[in-house]
N, C-alpha and C positions, 0 to 999 in steps of 0.2 A: 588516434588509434583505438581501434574496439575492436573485441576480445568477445566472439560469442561460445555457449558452451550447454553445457547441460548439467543439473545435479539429479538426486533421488530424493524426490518428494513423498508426503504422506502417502501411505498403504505403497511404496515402491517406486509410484508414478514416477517416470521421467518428464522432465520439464526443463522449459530452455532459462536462459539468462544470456547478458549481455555485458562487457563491462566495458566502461569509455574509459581511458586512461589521458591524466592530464599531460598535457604539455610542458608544465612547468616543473612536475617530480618533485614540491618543497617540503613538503612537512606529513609525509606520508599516513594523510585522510583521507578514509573511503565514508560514501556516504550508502545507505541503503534505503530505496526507493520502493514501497509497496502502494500497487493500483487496487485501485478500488471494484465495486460491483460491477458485472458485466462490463469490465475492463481487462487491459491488458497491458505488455511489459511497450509495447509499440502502437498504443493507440494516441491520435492525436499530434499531441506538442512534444511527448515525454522525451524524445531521441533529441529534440531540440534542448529540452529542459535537462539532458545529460551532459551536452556540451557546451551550455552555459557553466555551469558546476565546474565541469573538468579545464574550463577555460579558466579559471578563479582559483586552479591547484587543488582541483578535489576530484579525487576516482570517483565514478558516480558507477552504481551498479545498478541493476533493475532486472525486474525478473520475473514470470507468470507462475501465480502461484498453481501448484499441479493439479486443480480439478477446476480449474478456472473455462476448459470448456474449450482451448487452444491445445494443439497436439505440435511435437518436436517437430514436423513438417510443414506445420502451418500455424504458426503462433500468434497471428490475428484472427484476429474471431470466434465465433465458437465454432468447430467443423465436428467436435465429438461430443455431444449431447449426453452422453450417458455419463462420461465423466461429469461434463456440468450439474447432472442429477445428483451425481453423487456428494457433493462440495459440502461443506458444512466448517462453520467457524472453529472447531477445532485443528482440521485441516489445515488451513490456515496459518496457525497459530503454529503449529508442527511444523509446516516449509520455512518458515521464519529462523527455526531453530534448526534444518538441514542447510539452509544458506549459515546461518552463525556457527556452524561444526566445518563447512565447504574452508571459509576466511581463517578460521582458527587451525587448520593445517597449512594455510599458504594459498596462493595460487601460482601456476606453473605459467609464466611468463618468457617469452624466447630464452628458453632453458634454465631460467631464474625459477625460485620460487619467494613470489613477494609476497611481505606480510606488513600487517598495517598497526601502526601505533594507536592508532584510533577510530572507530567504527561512529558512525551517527546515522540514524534513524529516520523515515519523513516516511510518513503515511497517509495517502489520500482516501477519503470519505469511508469507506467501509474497512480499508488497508491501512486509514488510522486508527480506527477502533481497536485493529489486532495488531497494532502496532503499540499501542499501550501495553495490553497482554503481555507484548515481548518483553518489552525492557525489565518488567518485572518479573516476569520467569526466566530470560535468560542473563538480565544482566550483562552488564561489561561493555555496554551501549556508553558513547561522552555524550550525546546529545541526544534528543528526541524532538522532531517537529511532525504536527499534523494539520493537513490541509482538508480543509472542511468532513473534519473527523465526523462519525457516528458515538451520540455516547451510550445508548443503550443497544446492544441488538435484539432484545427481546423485542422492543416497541416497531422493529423494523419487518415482523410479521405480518403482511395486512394480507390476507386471502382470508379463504373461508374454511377456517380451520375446521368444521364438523366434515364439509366434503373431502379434505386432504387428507384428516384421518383413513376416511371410509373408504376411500378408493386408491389411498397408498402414493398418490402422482397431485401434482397442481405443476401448471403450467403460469410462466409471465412474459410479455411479447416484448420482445427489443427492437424498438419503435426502428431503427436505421436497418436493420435487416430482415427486418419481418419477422424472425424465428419466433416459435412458441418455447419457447427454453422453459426443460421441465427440472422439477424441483422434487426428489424423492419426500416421503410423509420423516425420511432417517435424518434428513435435515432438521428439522425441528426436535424431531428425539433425543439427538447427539443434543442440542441447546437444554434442555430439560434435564437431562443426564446429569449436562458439567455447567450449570446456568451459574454455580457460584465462581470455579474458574472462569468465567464466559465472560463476568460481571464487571463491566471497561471502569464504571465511577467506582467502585471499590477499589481496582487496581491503581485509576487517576490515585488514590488517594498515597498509595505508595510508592510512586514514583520520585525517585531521589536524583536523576541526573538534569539538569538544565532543558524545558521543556517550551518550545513555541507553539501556539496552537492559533493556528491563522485559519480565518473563516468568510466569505463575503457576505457583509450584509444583506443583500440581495437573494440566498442559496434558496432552490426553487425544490431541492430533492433533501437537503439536509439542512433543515430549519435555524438559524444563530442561535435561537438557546442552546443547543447542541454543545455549542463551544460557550458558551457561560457557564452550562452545569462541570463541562471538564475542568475549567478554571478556577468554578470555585470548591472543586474536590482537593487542588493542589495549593498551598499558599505562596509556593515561590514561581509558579509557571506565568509566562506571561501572553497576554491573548492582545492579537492583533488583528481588528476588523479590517477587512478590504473592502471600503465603499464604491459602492454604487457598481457592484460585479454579482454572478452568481458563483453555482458549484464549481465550476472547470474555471472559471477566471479569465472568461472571456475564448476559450481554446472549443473545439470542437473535433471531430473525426467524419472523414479524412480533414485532417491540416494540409491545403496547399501553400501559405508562406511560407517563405525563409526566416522570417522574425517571430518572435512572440508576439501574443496581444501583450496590451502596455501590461493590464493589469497584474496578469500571470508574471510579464517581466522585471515590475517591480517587487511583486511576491519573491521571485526568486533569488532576487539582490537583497532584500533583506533574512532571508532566509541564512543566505551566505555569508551574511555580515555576523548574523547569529550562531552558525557554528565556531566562526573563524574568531569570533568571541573568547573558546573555549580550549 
């Protein structure tokens, strides 16, 4: 069964979510699922990779964060571009915290309102960078895993920052759809602003709840030091390479299987062994 819905996102924005609920109702854990860069809450594997989770007795939730460049009407891709300009990693970092305010009242279930014992965390490439953020500003997170996290965003600037400034826009091409998806110059200001909030290996360092940080050896867009320097920010987090895969773990978009790739699928079983850990 899955549960689609909508919350209010940074500056207002509505944005959608999704929530798969398991089969089995054991031990009432939700997990929460944030996509990465020019991604989305349904690209790909992830609606597979929801009911793998909810098949294993875990609500799996997932969700487009609100300037991710998706609209309530059309939550694939990017169809509103000005929102996309407008995005910015504090953004971000705020939906995280109107999804964790959404759970912390309940949600309203064929006239139930269910709440959940335990909340766990899993962040892909850029979605785990500010998924570090989270656990340490909102707390009350059991678990935290990240799948070929970012650890710096600063270092994730490559344009040419003299012309961004001077002309207020930079564009970058999303090679599967062609768009030139623009990037306001307020992106990089909002970073400047709150670089020390921003700052993922200082947060790494305070992270207190049970922490997996899985990366493929292989990642062609987020390099494995990435997940070495998060590793060695934390001393009890534990890092698990996935050889011979890159970023997505073998998954692409559109997905037409019915299966995972192996890789992605062994990713996800121990992912699951690692919550259920706790």
């Amino acid at each position: 069964m899955k549960i689609h819905s909508t919350y209010q996102g940074a500056s207002g924005r509505e944005s959608t979510f999704d929530l798969t609920l398991s089969p089995l109702r054991k031990n009432g854990d939700l997990v929460i699922f944030c996509h990465g860069y020019k991604g989305f809450k349904d690209w790909g594997v992830w609606n597979l990779v929801a009911e793998k989770f909810a098949n294993q007795g875990l609500d799996f939730l997932k969700f487009n964060f609100s300037h991710n460049g998706g609209t309530v009407e059309n939550p694939i891709d990017f169809p509103d571009e000005q929102a996309f300009a407008e995005n910015s990693y504090s953004k971000e970092l705020e939906d995280i915290g109107h999804i964790w305010e959404l759970l912390k009242n309940g949600i309203a279930i064929d006239g139930e309102c269910r709440k959940y014992r335990s909340v766990h965390l899993i962040g892909h490439s850029r979605g785990g960078g500010v998924a570090v953020l989270a656990v340490v500003k909102y707390g009350s997170f059991k678990t935290l895993t990240t799948w070929s996290a970012v650890a710096d965003f600063g270092e994730r600037f490559n344009f040419d920052m003299e012309k961004w400034k001077e002309t207020g826009i930079t564009h970058i091409k999303n090679a599967r759809t062609g768009q030139m998806l623009p990037h306001n110059y307020s992106y990089y200001q909002d970073y400047l602003a709150n670089q020390h909030a921003l700052d993922i290996l200082t947060a790494a360092k305070k992270v207190s709840i049970p922490w997996l940080i899985a990366h493929g050896d292989r990642d062609e867009a987020v390099s494995f030091d990435n997940a070495e320097r998060l590793n060695s920010a934390m001393d009890s987090s534990k890092l698990l390479p996935v050889l011979h895969t890159g970023h997505t773990f073998g998954a692409s978009h559109p997905w037409r299987k019915k299966e995972l790739p192996q890789a992605l699928n062994g990713l996800c079983e121990k992912t699951i062994e690692f919550i259920k850990a706790y």
